[in-house]
C-alpha positions as YAML, in Angstrom:
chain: A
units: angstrom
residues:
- id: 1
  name: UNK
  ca: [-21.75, -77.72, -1.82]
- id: 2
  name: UNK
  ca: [-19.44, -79.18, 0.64]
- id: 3
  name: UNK
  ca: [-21.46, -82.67, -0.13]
- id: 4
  name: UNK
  ca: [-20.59, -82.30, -3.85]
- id: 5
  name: UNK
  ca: [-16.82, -82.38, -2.97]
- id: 6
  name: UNK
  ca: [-16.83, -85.32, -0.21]
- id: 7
  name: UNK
  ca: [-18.36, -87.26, -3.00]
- id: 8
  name: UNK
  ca: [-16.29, -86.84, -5.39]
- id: 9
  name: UNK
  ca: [-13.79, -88.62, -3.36]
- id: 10
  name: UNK
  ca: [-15.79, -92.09, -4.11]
- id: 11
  name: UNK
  ca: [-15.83, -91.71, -8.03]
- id: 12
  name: UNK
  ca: [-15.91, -95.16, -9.78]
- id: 13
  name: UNK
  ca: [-16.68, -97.20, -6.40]
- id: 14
  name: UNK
  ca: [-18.09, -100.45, -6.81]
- id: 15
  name: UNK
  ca: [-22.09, -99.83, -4.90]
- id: 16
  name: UNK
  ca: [-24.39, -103.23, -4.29]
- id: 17
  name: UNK
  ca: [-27.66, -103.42, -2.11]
- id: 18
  name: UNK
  ca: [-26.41, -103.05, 1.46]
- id: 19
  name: UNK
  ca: [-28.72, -106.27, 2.40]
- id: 20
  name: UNK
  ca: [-26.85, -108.02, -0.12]
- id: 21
  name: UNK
  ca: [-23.23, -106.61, 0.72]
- id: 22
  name: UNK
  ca: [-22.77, -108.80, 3.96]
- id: 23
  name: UNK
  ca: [-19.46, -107.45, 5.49]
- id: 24
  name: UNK
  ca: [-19.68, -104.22, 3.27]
- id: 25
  name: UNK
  ca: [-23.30, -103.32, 4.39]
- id: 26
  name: UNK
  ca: [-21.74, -100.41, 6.74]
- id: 27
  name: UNK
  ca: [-19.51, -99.19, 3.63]
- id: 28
  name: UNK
  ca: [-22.43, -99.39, 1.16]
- id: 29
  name: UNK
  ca: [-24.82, -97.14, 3.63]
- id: 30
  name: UNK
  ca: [-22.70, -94.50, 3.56]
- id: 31
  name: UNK
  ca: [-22.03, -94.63, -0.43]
- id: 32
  name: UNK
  ca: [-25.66, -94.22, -1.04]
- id: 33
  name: UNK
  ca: [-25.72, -91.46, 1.81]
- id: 34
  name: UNK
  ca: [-23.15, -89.47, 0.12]
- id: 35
  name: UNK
  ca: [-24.47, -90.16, -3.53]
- id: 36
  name: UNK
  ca: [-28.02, -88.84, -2.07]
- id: 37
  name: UNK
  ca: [-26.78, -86.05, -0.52]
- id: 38
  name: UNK
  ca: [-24.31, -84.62, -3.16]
- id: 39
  name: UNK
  ca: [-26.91, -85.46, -5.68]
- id: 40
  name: UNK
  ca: [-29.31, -83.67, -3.80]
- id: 41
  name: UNK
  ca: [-26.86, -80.88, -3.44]
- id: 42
  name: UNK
  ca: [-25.82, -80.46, -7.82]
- id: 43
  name: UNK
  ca: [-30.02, -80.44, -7.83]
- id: 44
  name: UNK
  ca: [-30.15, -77.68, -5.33]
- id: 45
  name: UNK
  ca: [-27.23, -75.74, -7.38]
- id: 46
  name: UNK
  ca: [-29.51, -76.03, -10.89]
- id: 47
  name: UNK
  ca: [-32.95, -75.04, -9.88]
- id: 48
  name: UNK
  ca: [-31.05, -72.37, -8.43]
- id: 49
  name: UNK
  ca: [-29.58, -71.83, -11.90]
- id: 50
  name: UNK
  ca: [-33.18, -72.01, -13.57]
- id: 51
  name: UNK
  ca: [-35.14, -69.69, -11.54]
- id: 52
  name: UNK
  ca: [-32.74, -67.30, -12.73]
- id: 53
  name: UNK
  ca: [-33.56, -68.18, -16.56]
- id: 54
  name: UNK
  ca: [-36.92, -69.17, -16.11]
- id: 55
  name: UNK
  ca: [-38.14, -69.57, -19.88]
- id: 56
  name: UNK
  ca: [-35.79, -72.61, -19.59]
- id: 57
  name: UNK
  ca: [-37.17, -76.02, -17.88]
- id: 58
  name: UNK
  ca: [-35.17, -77.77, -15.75]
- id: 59
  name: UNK
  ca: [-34.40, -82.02, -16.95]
- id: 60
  name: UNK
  ca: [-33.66, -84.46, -13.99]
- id: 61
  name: UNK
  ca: [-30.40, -84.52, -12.57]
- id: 62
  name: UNK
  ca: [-28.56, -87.87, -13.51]
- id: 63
  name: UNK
  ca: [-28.35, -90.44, -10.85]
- id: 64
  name: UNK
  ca: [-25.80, -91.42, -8.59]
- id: 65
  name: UNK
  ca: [-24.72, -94.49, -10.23]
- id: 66
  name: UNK
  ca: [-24.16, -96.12, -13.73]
- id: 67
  name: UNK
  ca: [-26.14, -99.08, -15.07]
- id: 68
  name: UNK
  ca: [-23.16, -101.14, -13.86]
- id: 69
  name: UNK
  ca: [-23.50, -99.59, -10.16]
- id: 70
  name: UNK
  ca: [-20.60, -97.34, -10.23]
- id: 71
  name: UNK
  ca: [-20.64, -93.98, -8.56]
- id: 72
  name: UNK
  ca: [-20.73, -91.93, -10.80]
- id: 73
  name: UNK
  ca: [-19.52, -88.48, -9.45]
- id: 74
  name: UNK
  ca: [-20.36, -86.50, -12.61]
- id: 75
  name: UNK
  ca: [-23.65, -85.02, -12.07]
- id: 76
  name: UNK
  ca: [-25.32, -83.53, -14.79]
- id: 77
  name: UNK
  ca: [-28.56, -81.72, -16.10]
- id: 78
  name: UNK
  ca: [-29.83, -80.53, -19.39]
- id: 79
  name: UNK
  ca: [-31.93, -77.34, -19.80]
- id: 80
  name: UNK
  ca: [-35.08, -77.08, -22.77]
- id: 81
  name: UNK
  ca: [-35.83, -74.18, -23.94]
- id: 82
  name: UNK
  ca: [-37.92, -75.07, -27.22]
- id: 83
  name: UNK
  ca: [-37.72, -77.58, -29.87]
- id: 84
  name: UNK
  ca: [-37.49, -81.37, -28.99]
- id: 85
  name: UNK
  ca: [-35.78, -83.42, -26.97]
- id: 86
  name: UNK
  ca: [-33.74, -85.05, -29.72]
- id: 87
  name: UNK
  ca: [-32.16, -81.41, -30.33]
- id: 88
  name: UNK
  ca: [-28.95, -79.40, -28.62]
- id: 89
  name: UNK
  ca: [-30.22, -77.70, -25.54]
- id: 90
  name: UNK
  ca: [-27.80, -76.58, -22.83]
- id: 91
  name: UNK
  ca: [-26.78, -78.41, -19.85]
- id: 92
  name: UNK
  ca: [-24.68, -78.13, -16.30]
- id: 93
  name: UNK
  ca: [-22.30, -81.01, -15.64]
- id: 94
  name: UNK
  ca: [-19.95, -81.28, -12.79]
- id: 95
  name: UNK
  ca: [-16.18, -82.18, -13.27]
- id: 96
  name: UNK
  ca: [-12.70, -82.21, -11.67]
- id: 97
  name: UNK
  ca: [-11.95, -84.26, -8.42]
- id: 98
  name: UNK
  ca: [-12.15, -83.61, -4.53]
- id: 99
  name: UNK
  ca: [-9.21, -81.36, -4.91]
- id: 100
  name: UNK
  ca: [-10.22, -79.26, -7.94]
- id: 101
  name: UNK
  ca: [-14.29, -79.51, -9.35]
- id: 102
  name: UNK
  ca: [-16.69, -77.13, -10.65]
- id: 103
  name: UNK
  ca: [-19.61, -77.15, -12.87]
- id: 104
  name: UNK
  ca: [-19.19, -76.45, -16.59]
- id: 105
  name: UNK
  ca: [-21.90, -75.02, -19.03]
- id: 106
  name: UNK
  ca: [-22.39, -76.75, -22.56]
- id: 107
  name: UNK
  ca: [-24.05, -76.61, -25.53]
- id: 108
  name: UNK
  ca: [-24.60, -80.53, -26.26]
- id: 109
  name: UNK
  ca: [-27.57, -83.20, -26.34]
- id: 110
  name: UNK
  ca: [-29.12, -86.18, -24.52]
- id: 111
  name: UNK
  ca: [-27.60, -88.83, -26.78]
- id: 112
  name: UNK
  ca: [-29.96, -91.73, -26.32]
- id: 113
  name: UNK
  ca: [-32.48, -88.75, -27.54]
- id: 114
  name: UNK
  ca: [-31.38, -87.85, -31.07]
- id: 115
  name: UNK
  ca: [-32.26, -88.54, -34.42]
- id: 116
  name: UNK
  ca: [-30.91, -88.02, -37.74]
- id: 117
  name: UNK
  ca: [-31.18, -84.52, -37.59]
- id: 118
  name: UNK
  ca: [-29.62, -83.96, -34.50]
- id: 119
  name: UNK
  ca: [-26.07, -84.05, -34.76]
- id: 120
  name: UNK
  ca: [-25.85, -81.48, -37.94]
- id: 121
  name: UNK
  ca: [-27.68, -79.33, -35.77]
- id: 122
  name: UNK
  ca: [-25.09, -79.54, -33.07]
- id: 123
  name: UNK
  ca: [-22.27, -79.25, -35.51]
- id: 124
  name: UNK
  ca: [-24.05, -75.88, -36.27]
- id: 125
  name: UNK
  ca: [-21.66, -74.57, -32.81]
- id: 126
  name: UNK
  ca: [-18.66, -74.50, -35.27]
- id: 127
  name: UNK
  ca: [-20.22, -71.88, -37.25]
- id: 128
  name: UNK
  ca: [-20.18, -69.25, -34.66]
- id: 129
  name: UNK
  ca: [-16.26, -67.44, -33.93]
- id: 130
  name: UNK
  ca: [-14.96, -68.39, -30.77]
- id: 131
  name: UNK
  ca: [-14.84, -66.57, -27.70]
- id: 132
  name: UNK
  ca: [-12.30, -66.52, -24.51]
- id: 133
  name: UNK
  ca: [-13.06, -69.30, -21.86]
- id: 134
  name: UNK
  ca: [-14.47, -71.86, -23.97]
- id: 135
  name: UNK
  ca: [-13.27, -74.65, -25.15]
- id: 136
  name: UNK
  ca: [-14.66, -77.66, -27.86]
- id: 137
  name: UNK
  ca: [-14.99, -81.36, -26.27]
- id: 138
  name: UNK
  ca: [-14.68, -83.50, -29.10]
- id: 139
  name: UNK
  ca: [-15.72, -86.89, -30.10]
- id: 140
  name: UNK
  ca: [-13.92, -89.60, -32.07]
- id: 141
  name: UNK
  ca: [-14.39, -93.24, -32.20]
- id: 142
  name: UNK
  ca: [-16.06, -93.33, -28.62]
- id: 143
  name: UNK
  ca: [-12.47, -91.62, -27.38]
- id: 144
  name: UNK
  ca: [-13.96, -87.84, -25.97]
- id: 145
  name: UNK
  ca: [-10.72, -85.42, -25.80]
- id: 146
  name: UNK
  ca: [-10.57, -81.82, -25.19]
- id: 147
  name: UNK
  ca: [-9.83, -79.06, -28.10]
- id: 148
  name: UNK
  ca: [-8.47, -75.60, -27.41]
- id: 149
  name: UNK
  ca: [-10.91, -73.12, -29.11]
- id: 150
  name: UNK
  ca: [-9.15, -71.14, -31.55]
- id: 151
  name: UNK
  ca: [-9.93, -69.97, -34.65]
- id: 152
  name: UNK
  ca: [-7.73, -72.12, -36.32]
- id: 153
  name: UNK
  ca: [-9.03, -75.50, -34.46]
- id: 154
  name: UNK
  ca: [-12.79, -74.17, -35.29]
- id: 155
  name: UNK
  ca: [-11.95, -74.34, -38.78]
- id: 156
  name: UNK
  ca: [-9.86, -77.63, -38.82]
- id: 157
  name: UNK
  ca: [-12.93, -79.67, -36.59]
- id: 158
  name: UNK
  ca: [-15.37, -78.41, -39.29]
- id: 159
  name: UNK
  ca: [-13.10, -79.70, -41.96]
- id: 160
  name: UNK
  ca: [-12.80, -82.93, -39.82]
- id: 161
  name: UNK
  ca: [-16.42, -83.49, -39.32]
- id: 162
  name: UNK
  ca: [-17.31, -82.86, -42.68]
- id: 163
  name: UNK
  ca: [-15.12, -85.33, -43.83]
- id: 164
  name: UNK
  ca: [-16.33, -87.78, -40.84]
- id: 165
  name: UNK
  ca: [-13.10, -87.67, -38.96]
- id: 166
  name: UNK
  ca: [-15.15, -87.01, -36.00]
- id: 167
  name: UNK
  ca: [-18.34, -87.50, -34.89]
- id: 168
  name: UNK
  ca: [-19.68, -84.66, -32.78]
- id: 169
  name: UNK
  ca: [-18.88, -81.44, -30.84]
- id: 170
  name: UNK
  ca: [-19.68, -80.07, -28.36]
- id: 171
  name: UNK
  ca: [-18.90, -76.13, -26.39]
- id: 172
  name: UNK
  ca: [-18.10, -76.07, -23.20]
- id: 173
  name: UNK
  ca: [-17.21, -73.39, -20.51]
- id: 174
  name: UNK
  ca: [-15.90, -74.23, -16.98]
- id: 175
  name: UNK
  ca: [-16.62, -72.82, -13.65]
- id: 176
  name: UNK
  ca: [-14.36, -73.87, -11.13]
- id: 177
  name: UNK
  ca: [-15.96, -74.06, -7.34]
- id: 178
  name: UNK
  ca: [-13.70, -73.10, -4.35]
- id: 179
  name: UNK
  ca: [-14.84, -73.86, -0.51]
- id: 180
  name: UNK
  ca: [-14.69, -69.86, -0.08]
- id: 181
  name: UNK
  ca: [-17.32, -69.09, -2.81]
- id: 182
  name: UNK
  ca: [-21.07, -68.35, -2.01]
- id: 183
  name: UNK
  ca: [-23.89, -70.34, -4.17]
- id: 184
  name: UNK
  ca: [-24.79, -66.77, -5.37]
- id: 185
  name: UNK
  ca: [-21.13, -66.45, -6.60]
- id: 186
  name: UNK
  ca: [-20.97, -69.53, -8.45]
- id: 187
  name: UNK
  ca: [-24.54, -68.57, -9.67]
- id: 188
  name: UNK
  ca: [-23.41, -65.74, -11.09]
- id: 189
  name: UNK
  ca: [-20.48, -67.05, -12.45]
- id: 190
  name: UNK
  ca: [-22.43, -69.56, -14.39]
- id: 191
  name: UNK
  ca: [-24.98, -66.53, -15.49]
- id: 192
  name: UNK
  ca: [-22.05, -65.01, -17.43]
- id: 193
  name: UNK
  ca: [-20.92, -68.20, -18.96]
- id: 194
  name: UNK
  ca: [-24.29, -68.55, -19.91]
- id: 195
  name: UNK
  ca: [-24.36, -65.23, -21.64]
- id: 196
  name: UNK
  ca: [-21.31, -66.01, -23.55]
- id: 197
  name: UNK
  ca: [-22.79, -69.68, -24.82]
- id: 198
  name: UNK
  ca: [-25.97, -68.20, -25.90]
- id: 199
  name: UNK
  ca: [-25.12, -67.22, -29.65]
- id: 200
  name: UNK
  ca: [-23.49, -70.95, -30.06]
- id: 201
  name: UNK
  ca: [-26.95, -72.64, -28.70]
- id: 202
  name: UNK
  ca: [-29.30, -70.36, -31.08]
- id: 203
  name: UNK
  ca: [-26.64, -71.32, -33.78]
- id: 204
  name: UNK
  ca: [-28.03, -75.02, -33.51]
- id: 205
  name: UNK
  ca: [-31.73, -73.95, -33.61]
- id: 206
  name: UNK
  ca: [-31.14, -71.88, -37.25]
...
């Protein structure tokens, strides 16, 4: 995991084709190494994750860089159980920095996937009462921010998306990764997160 966190170190680097980087061709090796290898490493951590919940299949983890060729540090992969790929499923995602990351756990969907249907089945999250360590990530005009998940904010966010204040929701739960912790810690970390978003991802298959 120590990959994961060296990387993270490069977020929003500028990468171009080392044969085509001239004086940067030593810099841009080593980008790609570390985007490879920490890549490599957020893979290792989620088919880890699967075997455990093997009914679920495993999506490809995102790549190492944007369409623009930015580093992009922020890892994630989305787990099917049934249904489409246009609906909610659950996914890992990495956040934080080199001095504070993890992985978090959400209930959300692949958005160049959906169709009309699928964002009133992800609103479908708000329906279920909240629960201690999550928290709602929510959309609005292309700005993301991050809502507190109380009671009070669950009932305001489904009065502001059925009014189309907003545009979607999402649950999330984080699991912050220290250098001491074992895989099979933060495995089992993200088993009991997983436990606790369950009833908001079979909310959005009802």
């Amino acid at each position: 995991m120590k990959e994961i966190e060296d990387y993270l170190a490069y977020q929003g680097e500028q990468y171009r084709n080392p044969d085509k980087a001239g004086d940067d061709r030593e810099k841009m090796l080593v980008l790609r190494k570390k985007g490879q290898e920490a890549r490599k490493s957020f893979t290792h951590i989620a088919k880890c994750f699967q075997a455990r919940h093997s009914d679920w299949q495993l999506h490809q983890t995102s790549q190492w860089m944007n369409q623009a060729q930015r580093l992009r540090p922020h890892f994630w992969a989305y787990l099917q159980r049934e249904g489409q790929i246009t609906e909610p499923m659950m996914a890992l995602r990495l956040y934080g920095n080199q001095n504070s990351w993890g992985i978090s756990l959400e209930v959300s969907f692949i958005e160049r996937k959906k169709d009309e249907a699928t964002l009133s089945k992800q609103a479908k999250v708000l329906d279920v009462p909240v629960v201690e360590g999550i928290y709602y990530w929510v959309q609005k005009n292309d700005e993301s921010y991050r809502v507190q998940a109380t009671e009070e904010n669950r009932q305001l966010l489904r009065q502001q998306l059925s009014n189309q204040e907003i545009r979607k929701v999402l649950i999330k739960a984080d699991v912050p990764v220290t250098d001491e912790e074992t895989l099979d810690t933060v495995l089992d970390e993200l088993d009991q997160t997983f436990e606790k978003l369950l009833p908001f991802y079979q909310a959005t298959r009802n």
